[in-house]
C-alpha positions in Angstrom: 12.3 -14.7 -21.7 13.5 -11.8 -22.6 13.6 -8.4 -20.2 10.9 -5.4 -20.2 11.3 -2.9 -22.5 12.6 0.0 -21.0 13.1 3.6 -22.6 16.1 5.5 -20.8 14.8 8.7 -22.6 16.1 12.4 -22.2 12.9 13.9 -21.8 9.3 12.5 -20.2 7.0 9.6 -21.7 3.4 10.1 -22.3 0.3 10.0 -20.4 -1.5 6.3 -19.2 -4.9 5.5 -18.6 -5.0 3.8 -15.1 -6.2 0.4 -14.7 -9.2 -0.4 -12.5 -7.4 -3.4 -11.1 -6.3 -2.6 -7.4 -2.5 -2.1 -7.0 -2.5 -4.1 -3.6 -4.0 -7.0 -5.1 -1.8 -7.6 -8.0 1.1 -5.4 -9.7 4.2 -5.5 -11.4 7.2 -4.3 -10.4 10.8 -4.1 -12.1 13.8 -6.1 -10.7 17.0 -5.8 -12.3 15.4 -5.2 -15.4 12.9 -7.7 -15.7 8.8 -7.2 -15.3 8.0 -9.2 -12.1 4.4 -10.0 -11.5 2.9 -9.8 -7.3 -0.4 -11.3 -6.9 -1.6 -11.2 -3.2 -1.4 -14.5 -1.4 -4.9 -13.9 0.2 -7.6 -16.5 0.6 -8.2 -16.6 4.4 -8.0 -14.4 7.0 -8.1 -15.3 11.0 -10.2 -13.5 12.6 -9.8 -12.9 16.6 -12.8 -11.5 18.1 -13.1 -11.7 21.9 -11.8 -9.1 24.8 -10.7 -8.9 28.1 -11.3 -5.8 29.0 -14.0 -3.5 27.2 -16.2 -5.2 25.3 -16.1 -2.7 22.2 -19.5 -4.8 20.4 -20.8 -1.8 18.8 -17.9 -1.9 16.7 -16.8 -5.3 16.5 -20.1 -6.6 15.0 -19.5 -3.9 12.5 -15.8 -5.0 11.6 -16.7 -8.5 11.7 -20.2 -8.0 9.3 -18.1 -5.6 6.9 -15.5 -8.6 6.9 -17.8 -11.0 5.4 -19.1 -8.7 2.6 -15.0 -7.9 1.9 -14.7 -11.4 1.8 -17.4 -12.4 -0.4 -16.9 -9.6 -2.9 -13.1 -10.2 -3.1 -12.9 -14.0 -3.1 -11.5 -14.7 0.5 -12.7 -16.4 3.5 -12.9 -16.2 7.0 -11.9 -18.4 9.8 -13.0 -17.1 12.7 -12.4 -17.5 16.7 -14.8 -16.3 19.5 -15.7 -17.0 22.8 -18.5 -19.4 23.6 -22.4 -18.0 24.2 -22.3 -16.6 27.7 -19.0 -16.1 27.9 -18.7 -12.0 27.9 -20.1 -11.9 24.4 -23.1 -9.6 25.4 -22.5 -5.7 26.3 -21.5 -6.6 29.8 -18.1 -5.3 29.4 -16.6 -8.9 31.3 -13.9 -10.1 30.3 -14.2 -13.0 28.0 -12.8 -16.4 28.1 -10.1 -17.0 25.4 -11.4 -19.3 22.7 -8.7 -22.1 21.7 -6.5 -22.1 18.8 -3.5 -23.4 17.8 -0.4 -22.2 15.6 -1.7 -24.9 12.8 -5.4 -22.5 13.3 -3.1 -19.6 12.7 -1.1 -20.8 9.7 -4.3 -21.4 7.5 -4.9 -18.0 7.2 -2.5 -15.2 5.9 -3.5 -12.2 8.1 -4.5 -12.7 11.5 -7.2 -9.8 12.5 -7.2 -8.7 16.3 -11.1 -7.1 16.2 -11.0 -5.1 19.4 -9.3 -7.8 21.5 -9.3 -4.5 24.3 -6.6 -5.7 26.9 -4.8 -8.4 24.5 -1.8 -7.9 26.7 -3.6 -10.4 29.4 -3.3 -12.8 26.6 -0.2 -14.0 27.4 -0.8 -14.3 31.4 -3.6 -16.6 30.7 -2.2 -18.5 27.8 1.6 -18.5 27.0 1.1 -21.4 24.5 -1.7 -19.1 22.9 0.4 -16.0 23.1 3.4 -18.2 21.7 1.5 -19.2 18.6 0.6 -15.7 17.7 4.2 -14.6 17.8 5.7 -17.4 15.8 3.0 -17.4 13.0 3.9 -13.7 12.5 7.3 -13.3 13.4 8.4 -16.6 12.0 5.8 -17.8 9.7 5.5 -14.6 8.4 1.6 -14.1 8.3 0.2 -10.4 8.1 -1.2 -8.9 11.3 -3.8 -6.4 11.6 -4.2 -4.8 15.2 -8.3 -2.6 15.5 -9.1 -0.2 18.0 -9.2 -1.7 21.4 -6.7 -4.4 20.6 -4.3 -1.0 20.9 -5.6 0.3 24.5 -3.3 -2.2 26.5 -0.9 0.2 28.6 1.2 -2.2 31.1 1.4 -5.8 29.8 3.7 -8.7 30.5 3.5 -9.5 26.5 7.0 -8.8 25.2 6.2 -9.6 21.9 2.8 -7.2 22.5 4.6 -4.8 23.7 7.9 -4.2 21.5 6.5 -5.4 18.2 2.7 -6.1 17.7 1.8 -2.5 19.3 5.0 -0.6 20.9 3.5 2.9 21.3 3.2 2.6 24.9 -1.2 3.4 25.2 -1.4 5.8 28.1 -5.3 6.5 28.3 -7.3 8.1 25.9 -10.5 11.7 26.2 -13.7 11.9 25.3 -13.9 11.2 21.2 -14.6 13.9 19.0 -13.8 15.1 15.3 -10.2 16.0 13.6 -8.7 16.1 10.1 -7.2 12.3 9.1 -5.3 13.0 5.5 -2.9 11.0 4.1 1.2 11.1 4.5 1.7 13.3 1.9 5.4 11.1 1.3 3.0 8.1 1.0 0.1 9.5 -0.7 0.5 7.3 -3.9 1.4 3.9 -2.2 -0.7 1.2 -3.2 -2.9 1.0 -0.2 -3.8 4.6 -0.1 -5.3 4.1 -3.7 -8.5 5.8 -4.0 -8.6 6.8 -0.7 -9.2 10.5 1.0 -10.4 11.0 -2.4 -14.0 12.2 -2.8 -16.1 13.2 -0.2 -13.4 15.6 1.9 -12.5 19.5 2.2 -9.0 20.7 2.0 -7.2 21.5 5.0 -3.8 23.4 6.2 -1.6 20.4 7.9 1.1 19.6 9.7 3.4 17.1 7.2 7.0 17.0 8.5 9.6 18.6 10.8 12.4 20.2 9.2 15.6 21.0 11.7 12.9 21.4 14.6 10.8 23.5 12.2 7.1 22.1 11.3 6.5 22.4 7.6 2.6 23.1 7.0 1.1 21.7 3.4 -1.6 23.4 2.0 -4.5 22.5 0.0 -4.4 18.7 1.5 -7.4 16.6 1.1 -8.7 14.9 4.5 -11.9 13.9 6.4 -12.9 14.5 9.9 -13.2 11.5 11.9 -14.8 10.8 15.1 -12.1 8.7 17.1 -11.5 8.4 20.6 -7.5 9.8 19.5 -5.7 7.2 21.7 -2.4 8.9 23.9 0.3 7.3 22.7 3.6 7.7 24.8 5.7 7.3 21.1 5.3 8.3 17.7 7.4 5.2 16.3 7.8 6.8 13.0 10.4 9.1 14.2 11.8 6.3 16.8 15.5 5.4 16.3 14.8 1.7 17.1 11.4 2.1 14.6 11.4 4.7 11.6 13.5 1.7 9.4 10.3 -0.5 9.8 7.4 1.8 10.0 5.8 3.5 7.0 3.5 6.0 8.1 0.0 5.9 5.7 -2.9 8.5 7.4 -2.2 10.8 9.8 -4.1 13.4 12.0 -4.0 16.7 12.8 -3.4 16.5 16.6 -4.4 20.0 17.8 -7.8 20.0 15.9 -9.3 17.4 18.6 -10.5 20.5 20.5 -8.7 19.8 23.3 -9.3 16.2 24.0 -5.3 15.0 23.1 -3.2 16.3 25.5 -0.5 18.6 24.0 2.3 16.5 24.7 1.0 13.6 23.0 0.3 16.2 19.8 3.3 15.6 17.0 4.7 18.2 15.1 4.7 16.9 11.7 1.4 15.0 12.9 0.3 12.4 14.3 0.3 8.3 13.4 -3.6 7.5 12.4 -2.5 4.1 10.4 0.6 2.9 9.3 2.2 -0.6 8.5 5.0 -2.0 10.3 7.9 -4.8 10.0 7.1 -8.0 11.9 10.2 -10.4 12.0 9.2 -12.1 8.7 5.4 -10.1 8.2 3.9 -7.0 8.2 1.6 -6.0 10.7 -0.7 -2.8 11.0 -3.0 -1.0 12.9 -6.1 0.9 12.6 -8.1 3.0 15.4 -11.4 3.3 14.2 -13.8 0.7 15.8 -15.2 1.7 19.2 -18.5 1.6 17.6 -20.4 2.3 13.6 -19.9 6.2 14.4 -16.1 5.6 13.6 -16.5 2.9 10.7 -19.3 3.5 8.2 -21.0 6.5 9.5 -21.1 8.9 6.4 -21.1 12.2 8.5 -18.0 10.8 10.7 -17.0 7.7 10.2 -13.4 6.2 8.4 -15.8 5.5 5.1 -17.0 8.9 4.8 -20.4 7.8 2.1 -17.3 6.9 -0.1 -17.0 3.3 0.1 -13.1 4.4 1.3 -13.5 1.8 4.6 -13.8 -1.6 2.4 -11.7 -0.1 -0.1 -8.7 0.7 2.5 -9.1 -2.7 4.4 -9.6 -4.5 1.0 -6.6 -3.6 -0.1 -4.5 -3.8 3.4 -5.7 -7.0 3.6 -4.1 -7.6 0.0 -0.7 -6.3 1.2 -0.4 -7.6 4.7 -1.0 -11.0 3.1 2.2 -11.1 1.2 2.9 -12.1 -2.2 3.3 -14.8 -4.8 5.4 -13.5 -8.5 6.1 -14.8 -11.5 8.1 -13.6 -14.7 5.9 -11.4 -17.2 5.4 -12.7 -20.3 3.6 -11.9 -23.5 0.0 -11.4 -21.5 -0.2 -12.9 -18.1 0.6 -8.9 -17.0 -1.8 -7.0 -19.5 -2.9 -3.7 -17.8 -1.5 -3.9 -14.3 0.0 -0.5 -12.6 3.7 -0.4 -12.2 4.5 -0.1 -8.7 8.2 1.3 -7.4 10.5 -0.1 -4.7 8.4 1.8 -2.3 4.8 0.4 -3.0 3.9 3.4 -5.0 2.1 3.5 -8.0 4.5 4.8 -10.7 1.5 6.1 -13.5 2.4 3.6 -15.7 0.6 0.3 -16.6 1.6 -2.7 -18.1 0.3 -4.0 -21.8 1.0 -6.5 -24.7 1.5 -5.5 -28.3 1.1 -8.7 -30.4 3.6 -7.1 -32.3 6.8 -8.2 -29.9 4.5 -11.7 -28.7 7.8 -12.5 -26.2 8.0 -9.2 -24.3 5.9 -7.1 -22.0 6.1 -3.5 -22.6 4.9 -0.4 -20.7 2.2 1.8 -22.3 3.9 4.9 -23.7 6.7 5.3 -25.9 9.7 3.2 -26.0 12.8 3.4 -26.5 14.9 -0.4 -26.8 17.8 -1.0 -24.5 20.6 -2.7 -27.2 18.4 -2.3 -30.3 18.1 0.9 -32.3 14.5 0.2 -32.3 11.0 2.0 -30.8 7.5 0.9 -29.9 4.7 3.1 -30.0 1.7 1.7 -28.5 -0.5 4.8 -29.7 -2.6 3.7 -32.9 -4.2 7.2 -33.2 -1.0 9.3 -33.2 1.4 9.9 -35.9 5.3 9.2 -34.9 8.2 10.5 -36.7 11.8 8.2 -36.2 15.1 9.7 -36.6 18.5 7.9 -36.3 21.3 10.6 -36.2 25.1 10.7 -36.2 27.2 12.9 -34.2 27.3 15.6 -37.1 23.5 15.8 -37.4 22.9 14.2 -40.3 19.8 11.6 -40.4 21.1 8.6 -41.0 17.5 7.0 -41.2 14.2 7.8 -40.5 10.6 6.1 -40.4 7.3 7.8 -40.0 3.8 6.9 -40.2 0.3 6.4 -37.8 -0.7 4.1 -35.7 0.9 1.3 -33.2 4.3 0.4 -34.1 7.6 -1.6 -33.0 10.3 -0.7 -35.3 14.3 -1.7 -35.2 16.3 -0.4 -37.7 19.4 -2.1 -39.3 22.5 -1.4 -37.6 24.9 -2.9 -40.0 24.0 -0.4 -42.2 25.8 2.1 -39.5 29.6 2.6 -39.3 31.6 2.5 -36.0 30.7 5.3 -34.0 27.9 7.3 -31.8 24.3 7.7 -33.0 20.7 9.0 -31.7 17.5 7.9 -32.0 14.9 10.4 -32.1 11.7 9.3 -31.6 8.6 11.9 -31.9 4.9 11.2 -31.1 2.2 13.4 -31.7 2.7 16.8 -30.5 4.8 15.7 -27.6 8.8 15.7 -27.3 11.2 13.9 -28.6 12.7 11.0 -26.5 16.0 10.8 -27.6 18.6 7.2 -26.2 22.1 7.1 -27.4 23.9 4.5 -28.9 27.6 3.5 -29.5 28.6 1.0 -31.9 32.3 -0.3 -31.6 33.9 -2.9 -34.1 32.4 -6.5 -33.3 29.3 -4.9 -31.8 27.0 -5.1 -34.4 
């Protein structure tokens, strides 16, 4: 098959219309020249839901109804382990006895969800072969992990693998919960899971984004929400931790001295502070997300993570998506129709992908186009005029084409002598994009 079409243009493409198909779920992204479809490996998640510490109900009933409807409305289902009836599973606060599964229970799912497991370091004291089996089917197997609220509040724990990879800010304690500013990374603020998030319902705000030779550079203008959140201390910020920052990606943050008073300045980052971020696992990606103590925090409209926007399902939908991992495949002619385009980095690029049933073997972005090893152009636009200009190195127009409408066009190069020429392409009212090509003898 052959490669995407790609326009190495002097001068911008055109606008896109952006496709209502979530980014996390399935996009395409270009290696070495060739369209490469992801579509997210997720059909079951494991959900953990049992404490031994604080029993954190409120919240976890919330998480674990707001779970099914995810489920349901996406296509994915949920295997779920909890501890018997009577077993701590009331408001009592007991500790609760740890249900059984097994790495093979683990390795039908492709995210494992820790819902408020508060003291999951003790885990491992009571079960090593249970604490063992969570580490291999993320670290080796390679399946997502998605740490929520109180399965972050262990401070001393004999876990290792708790300690220095699942979770390894080092919890201290945590105040009183009240409101602060949560807005996104602004160097993250078009990766794929921050689509369509922080952006209706919020107010601008001042904010701290990044420290600059010791300096704090404040961004202005930012959208964010205030949240209700209990503002965990942590002892590290392990985006900006030598033996961390290569595997963390920082997604929300907060603005720690707006929590009047209740974080303790010296857990307050400059830049500031981790709210969510995603994280390298051994083989998966992991992540964790504080909101949960109860609804106040999740799907409260007034000052919960959803905000009367719909943004909780919509940023767990599509975490989910990404901490699952995905399966590719080559684009062809229409198995990639109107997917985003998505960069290196997991962030969506503006562009989307289409088919032009003019070209049946190729995909092809939708804007102007300008063919690697072909003096040829596609215009996808079938409302625009397009003027096409091939040009020699003395100006002259060697040949043109012009017309209306959607168009893929190569013109003749054996009717071109040895030498450098340019292809002008003109749409509309916009610019030219201009590519440059050299024909040599044999070449043509």
């Amino acid at each position: 098959m052959k490669n995407l079409l790609i326009a190495m243009s002097l001068a911008t493409g055109l606008g896109f219309a952006q496709t209502t198909q979530p980014a996390a779920k399935v996009h395409v992204k270009m290696v070495n020249g060739t369209a490469i479809k992801y579509t997210s490996k997720l059909k079951q998640v494991v959900e953990l839901n049992f404490t031994q510490n604080y029993h954190h109900q409120g919240g976890r009933s919330v998480i674990d109804k707001e779970l099914i409807k995810m489920g349901q409305a996406n296509g994915f289902t949920i295997l779920k382990f909890q501890s018997a009836p009577g077993q701590g599973q009331s408001d009592s606060g007991t500790a609760q006895a740890i249900p059984t599964f097994t790495l093979a229970d683990l390795r039908k799912g492709q995210v494992i969800i820790a819902n408020n497991i508060s003291g999951m370091g003790s885990i491992y004291t009571k079960s090593k072969t249970t604490a063992d089996a969570m580490q291999t089917a993320i670290e080796t197997d390679g399946i997502g992990y998605l740490g929520i609220h109180g399965s972050g509040d262990q401070s001393g724990t004999s876990w290792p693998f708790y300690a220095n990879t699942l979770h390894p800010v080092q919890f201290v304690n945590h105040a009183n919960r009240t409101k602060a500013p949560v807005y996104k990374h602004l160097a993250e603020a078009k990766n794929i899971i921050l689509e369509g998030i922080l952006e209706t319902q919020t107010k601008t705000y001042d904010v701290p984004n990044e420290v600059v030779n010791g300096a704090v550079q404040t961004a202005s203008g930012v959208k964010g929400r205030e949240m209700l959140n209990e503002w965990y201390q942590f002892n590290r910020q392990i985006a900006d931790d030598a033996a961390y920052k290569d595997l963390v990606t920082m997604l929300l943050k907060y603005d720690g001295s707006k929590t009047q008073d209740q974080l303790p300045v010296q857990y307050q980052r400059k830049g500031g502070n981790m709210y969510t971020w995603i994280m390298k696992m051994g083989k998966a990606m992991g992540s964790y997300i504080p909101a949960g103590h109860t609804n106040d925090e999740l799907m409260d409209p007034s000052s919960g993570f959803d905000g009367g926007s719909g943004d909780y399902d919509r940023y767990m939908g599509q975490l989910l998506w990404f901490l699952a991992g995905y399966d590719v495949e080559v684009c062809g002619a229409s198995n990639c129709a109107g997917l985003p385009i998505v960069d290196s980095l997991n962030h969506l690029t503006g562009e989307k992908i289409t088919t032009t049933g003019i070209v049946p073997s190729e995909a092809v972005k939708s804007q102007l186009n300008l063919i690697d090893g072909k003096v040829a152009f596609y215009s996808p636009f079938r409302n625009k005029t397009y003027e096409a200009k091939v040009i020699d190195m003395h100006g002259r127009v060697v040949a043109s084409k012009t017309g209306k409408g959607e168009v893929y066009h190569e013109f003749d190069p054996s009717k071109f002598r040895t030498g450098v020429y340019f292809l002008s392409v003109k749409v509309g009212s916009s610019k030219p994009m201009i590519k440059r090509y050299a024909f040599m003898p044999g070449t043509r």
